[in-house]
C-alpha positions in Angstrom: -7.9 -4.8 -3.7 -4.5 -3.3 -3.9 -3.5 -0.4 -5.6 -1.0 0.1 -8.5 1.7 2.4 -8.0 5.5 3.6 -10.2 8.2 3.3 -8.5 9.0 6.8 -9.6 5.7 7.5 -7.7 6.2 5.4 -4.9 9.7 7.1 -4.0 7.9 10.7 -3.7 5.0 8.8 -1.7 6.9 6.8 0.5 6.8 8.5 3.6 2.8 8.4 3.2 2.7 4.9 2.3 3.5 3.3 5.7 0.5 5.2 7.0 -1.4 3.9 4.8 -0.7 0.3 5.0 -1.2 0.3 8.1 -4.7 2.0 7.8 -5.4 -1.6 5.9 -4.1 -0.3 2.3 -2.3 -2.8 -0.4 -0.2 -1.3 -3.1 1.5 -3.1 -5.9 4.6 -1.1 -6.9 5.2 -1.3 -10.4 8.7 -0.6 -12.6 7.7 0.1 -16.6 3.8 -1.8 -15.8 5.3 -4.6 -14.3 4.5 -5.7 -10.8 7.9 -5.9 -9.2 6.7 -5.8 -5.6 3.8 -5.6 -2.8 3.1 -3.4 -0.2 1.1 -5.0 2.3 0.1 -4.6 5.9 1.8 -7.6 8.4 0.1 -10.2 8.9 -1.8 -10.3 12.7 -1.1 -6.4 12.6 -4.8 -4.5 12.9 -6.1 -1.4 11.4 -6.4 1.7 13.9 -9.0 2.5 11.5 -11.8 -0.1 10.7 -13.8 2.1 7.9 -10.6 2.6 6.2 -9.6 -0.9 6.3 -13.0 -2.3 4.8 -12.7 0.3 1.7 -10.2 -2.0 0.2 
């Protein structure tokens, strides 16, 4: 499941986002409520954390 962010938002997250991501996270950054790009871990890449990778 990925999460719906602003951009607006995003910007003041975006040093916590990586973190996230690559705890498992998806986010879908949104302009206006339109999807305008994805936020997801690499593929091959593993979650340090394997409880909070499964919460998604």
């Amino acid at each position: 499941m990925k999460i719906e962010i602003g951009s607006y938002e995003a910007k003041t997250k975006l040093p916590e986002l990586p973190r996230q991501v690559k705890a498992g996270k998806s986010f879908t950054i949104t302009n206006r409520g339109e999807a305008i790009a994805d936020l997801v871990p690499r593929a091959g890449v593993r979650a340090k954390d394997p409880v909070a990778a499964a919460k998604n």
